[in-house]
C-alpha positions in Angstrom: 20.7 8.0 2.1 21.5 5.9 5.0 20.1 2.3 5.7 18.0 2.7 8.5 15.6 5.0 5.9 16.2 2.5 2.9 14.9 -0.3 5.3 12.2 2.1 7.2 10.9 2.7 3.7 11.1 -0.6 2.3 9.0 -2.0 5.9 6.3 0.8 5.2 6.1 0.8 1.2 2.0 -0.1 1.8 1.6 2.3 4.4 0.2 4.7 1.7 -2.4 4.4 -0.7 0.4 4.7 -3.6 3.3 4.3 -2.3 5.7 6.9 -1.4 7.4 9.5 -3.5 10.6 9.8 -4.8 13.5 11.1 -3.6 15.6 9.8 -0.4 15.9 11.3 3.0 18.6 13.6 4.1 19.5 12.3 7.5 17.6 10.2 10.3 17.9 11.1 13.9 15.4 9.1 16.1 15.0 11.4 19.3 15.6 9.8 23.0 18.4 8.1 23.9 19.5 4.8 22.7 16.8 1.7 22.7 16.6 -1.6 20.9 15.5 -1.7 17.4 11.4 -2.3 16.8 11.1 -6.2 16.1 10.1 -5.5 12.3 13.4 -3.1 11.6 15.3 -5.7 12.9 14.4 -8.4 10.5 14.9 -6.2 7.7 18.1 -5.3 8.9 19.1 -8.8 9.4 17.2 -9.6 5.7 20.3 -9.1 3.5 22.2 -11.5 5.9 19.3 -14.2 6.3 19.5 -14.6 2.4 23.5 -14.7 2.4 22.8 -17.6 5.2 20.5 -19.6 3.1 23.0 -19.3 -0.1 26.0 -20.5 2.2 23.6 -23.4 3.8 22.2 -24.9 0.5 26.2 -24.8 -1.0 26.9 -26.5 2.1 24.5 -29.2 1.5 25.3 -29.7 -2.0 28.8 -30.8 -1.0 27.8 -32.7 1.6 25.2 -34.5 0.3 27.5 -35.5 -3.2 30.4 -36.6 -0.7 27.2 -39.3 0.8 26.9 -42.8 -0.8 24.2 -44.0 -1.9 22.1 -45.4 1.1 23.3 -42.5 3.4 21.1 -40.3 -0.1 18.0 -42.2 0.5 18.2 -42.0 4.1 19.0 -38.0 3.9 16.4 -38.0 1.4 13.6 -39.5 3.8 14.7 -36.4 6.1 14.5 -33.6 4.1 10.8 -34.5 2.8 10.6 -34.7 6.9 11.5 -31.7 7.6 9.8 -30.0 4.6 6.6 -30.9 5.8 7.2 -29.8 9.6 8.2 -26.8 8.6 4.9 -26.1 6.2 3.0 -27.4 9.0 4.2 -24.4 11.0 3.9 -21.9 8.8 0.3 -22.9 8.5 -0.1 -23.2 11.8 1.1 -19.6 12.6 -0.8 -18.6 10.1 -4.3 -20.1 11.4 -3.1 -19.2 15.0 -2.5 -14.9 13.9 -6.1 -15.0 11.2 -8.2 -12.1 12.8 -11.6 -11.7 11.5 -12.0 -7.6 10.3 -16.0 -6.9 9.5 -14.5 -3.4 8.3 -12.3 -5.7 5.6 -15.0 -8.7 5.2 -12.3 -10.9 5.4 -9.8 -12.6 7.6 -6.4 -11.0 7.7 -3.3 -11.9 8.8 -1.6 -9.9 11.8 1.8 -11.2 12.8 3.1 -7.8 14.1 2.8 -7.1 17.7 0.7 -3.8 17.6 3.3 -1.8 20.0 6.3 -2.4 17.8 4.8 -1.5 14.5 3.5 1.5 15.8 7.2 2.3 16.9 8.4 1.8 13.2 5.6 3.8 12.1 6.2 6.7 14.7 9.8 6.5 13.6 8.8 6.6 9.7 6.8 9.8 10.8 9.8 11.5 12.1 11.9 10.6 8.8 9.0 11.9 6.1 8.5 15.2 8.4 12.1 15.6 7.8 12.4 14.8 4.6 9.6 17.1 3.6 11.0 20.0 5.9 10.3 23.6 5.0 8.0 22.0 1.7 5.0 21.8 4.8 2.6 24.4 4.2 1.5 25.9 7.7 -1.8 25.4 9.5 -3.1 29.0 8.5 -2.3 28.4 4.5 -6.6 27.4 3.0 -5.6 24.1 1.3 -4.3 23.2 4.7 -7.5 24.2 6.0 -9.5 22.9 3.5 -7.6 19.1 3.8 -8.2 19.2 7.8 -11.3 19.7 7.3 -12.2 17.1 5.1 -10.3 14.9 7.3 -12.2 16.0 10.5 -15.8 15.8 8.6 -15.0 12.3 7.6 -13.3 11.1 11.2 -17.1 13.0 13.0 -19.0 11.3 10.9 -17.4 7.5 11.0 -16.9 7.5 14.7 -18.8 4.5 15.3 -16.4 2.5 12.2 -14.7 0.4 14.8 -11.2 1.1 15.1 -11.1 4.9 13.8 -12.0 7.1 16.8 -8.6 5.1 18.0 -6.7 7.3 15.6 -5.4 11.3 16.1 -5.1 12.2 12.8 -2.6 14.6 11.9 -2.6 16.4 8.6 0.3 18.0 6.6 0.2 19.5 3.2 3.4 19.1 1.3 3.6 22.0 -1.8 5.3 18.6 -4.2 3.5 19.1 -8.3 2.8 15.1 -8.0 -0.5 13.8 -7.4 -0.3 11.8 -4.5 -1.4 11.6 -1.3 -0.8 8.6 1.8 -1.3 7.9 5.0 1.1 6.3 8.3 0.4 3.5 10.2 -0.5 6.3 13.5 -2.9 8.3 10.9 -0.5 10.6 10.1 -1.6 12.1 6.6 0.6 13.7 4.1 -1.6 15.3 0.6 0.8 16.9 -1.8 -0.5 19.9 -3.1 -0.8 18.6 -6.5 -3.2 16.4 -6.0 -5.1 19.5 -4.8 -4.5 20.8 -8.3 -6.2 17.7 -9.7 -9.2 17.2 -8.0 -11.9 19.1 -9.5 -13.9 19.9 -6.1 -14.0 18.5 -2.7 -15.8 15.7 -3.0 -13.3 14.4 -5.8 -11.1 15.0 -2.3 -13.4 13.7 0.2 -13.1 10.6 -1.6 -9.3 10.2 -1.8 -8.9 11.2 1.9 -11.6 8.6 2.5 -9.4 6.1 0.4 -6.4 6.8 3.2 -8.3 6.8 5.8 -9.6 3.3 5.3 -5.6 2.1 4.7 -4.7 3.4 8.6 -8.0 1.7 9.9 -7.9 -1.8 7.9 -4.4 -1.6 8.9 -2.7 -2.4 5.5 0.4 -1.8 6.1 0.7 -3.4 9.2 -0.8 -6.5 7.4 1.1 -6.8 4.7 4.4 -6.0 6.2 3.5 -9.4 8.6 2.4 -11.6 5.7 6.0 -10.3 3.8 7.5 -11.8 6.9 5.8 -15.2 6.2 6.6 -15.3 3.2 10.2 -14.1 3.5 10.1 -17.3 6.0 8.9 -19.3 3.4 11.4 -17.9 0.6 14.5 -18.6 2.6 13.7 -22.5 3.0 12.9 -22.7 -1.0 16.7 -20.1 -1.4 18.1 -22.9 0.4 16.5 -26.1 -0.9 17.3 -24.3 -4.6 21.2 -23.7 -4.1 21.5 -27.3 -2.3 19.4 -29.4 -5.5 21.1 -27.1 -8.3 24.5 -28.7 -9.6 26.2 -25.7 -10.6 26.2 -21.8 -8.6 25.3 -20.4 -11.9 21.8 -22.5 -12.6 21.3 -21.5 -8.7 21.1 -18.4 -9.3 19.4 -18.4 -12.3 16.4 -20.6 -10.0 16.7 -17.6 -7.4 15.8 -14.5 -10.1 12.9 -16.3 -11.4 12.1 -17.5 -7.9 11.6 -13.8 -6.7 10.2 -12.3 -10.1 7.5 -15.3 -9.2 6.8 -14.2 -5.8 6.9 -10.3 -7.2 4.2 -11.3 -10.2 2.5 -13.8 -8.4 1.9 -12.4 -4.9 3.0 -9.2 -4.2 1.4 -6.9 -7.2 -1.5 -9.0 -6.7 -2.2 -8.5 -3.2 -1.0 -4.7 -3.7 -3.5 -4.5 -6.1 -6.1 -6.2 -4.0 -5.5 -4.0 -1.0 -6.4 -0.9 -3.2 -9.4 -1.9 -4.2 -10.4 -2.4 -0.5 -9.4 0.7 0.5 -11.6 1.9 -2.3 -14.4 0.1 -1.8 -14.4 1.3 2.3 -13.2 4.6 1.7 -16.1 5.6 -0.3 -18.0 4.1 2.4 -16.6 6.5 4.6 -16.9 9.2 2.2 -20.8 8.6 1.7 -20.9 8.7 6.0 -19.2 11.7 5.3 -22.0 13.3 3.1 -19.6 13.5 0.3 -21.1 12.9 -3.4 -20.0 9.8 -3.5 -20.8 10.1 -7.8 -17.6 12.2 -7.9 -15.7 9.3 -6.8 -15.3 7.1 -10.4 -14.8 10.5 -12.1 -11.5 11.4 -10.4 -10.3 8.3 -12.2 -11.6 8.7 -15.2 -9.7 12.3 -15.2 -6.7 10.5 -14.5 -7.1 8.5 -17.3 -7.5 10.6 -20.2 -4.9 12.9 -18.3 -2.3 10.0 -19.1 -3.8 9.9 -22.6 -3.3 13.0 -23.4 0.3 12.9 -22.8 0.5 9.6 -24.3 1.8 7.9 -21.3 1.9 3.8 -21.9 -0.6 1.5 -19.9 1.0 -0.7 -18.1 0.0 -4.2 -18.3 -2.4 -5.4 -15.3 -0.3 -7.8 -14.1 2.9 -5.3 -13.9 1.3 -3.1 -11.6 1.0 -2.5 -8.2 -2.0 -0.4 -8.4 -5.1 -0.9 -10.1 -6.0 0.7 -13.5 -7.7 4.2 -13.4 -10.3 2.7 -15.5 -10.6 -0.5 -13.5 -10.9 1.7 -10.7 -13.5 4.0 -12.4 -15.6 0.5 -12.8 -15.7 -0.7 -9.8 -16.3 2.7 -7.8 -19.4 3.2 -10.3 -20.4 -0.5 -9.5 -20.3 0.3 -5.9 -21.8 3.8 -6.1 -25.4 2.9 -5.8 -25.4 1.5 -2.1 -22.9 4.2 -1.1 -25.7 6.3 -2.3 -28.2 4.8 0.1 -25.5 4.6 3.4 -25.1 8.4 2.1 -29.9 8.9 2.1 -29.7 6.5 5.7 -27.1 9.3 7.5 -29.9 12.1 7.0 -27.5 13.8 4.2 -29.0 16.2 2.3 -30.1 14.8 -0.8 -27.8 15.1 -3.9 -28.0 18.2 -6.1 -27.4 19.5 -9.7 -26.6 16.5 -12.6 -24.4 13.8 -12.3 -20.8 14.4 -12.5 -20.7 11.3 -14.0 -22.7 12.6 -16.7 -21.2 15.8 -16.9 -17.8 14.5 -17.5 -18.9 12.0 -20.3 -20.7 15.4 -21.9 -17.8 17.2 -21.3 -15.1 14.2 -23.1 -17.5 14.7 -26.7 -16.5 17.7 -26.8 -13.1 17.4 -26.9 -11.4 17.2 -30.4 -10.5 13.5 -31.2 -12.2 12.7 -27.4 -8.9 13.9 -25.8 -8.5 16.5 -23.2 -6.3 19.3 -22.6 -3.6 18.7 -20.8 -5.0 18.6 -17.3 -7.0 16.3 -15.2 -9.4 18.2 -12.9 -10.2 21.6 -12.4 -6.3 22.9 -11.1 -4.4 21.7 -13.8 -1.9 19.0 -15.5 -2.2 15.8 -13.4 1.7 14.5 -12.4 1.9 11.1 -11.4 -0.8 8.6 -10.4 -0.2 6.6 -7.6 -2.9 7.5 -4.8 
């Protein structure tokens, strides 16, 4: 696998709803002739190096500043604290300066990313994936192809006035992959393997997901977090060289360094991963419910998944070690949110909702099984592979 797609996929690891599959590209060939890398390539290019910089600068200090007597310690001392606080005073300052209010989001997000340049990445990381995927595509005349578009096209109709989503051509593609995944581009490119389609047990189950990627491309996730990870990387390369120059020996340095980035990794990272699902939750069954999809459905997918995973005793991962939520954290908060996507759903003249609850259904259907675990399958296709959607 060449850099270029380790780094492409590395800048757009929150572009999808679960991250991306496994398995590496086979070649990348960006078409036109030759042009200047997209800002946000560039720095992860130049990422590897930047850290080398900040090991060779703090080393550098070290000596220097053990070579310094006494009074030239406290003066140097004086400066660093200086300096220190100039530089924090930046970083919140571009961070104040780049806030953008999102109604969509309900919050204030950070966009450091000019939008031109990420779209370039992300048109590039389109090319790679439709590579990568290759003759695995199912053509546009194959039913779940069909049947994706046009759960895609029901929800973009009937969510043109969401601002920001009538800005998107979205483009489907069905992938025939056994893992249960599904994400979405930066452009609103949207790849659904076809075992996810074996896992849903009817198309709302599918409405919803496709609701879920939807709402990443139009909160603009991955643009997001790939500009905060720039901040941050900022941020990490000052503390990289502050810990090499106030550590006495290389090997305590780099001790400092692994449990500075398992910090950052446990303390920030699968945290705000985490976070962004639930958003993308929370709107997407919004946009399902627009969408006249029964929005009920939604907390039972997850609640397939989970006793899917128990029945072939798969471990739980602890919260914190997870970039995802829970399926039954998700299951909670879906059936929390359920009863106002229920009355968006009655305020869009849907028709009103039919038969029992699936939510009742399912629990019926769990007592039945022996010892309350299922068969070896999620939804109504078959086994459930995978879980990151």
């Amino acid at each position: 696998m060449s850099v270029v797609v380790r780094l492409l996929r590395a800048a757009s690891g929150s572009s999808s709803a679960g991250g991306v599959p496994p398995g590496g590209a086979r070649a990348f060939r960006p078409s036109g002739g030759r042009r200047a890398l997209p800002g946000p390539l560039l720095w992860l290019v130049l990422k590897p190096a930047q850290k080398l910089l900040a090991v060779l600068v703090g080393r550098s200090l070290r000596r220097r500043w053990r070579a310094l007597p006494p009074a030239r310690r406290r003066s140097w001392r004086r400066r660093g604290l200086l300096g220190a606080a100039v530089l924090g005073g930046l970083a919140a300052a571009v961070h104040a300066a780049r806030l953008r209010d999102d109604p969509l989001a309900g919050r204030r997000r950070l966009l450091l990313f000019p939008n031109e340049r990420f779209r370039a990445l992300a048109q590039m990381e389109y090319r790679m994936w439709k590579e990568e995927f290759g003759a695995k595509m199912l053509p546009e005349h194959d039913p779940r192809h069909a049947t994706v578009r046009e759960a895609v096209g029901r929800l973009a109709r009937a969510n043109r006035d969401v601002p920001g989503l009538s800005d998107f051509d979205w483009v489907v593609h069905v992938v025939e992959e056994p893992s249960v995944n599904a994400f979405v581009l930066p452009n609103g490119q949207v790849f659904v393997f076809t075992g996810l389609l074996d896992a849903v047990s009817d198309v709302h189950q599918l409405g919803f997901l496709l609701g879920h990627e939807l709402a990443h491309a139009v909160l603009g996730h991955a643009e997001e977090k790939a500009g905060l990870a720039r901040l941050v990387d900022l941020i990490a390369l000052v503390s990289l060289a502050a810990l090499w120059a106030l550590c006495p020996q290389d090997g305590p340095a780099l001790l400092a360094q692994w449990i500075q980035s398992k910090l950052r990794e446990y303390t920030f990272e699968r945290p705000y991963s985490r976070m962004l699902e639930a958003e993308a939750d929370r709107v997407g069954l919004r946009l399902a419910a627009k969408a006249c999809v029964d929005v009920r459905a939604s907390s039972v997918f997850w609640r397939q998944m989970e006793l899917a995973a128990a029945a072939r005793g798969k471990a739980r991962l602890p919260r914190w070690l997870s970039t995802h939520p829970a399926h039954a954290d998700r299951a909670e908060r879906l059936d929390a949110l359920i009863p106002e996507a229920i009355r968006l759903r009655e305020s869009c003249a849907c028709p009103p909702l039919s038969g029992p609850d699936p939510r009742l259904v399912f629990r019926l259907s769990v007592r039945q099984l022996p010892d309350a675990r299922p068969a070896e399958g999620a939804g109504a296709g078959g086994p459930a592979r995978g879980r990151r959607i």
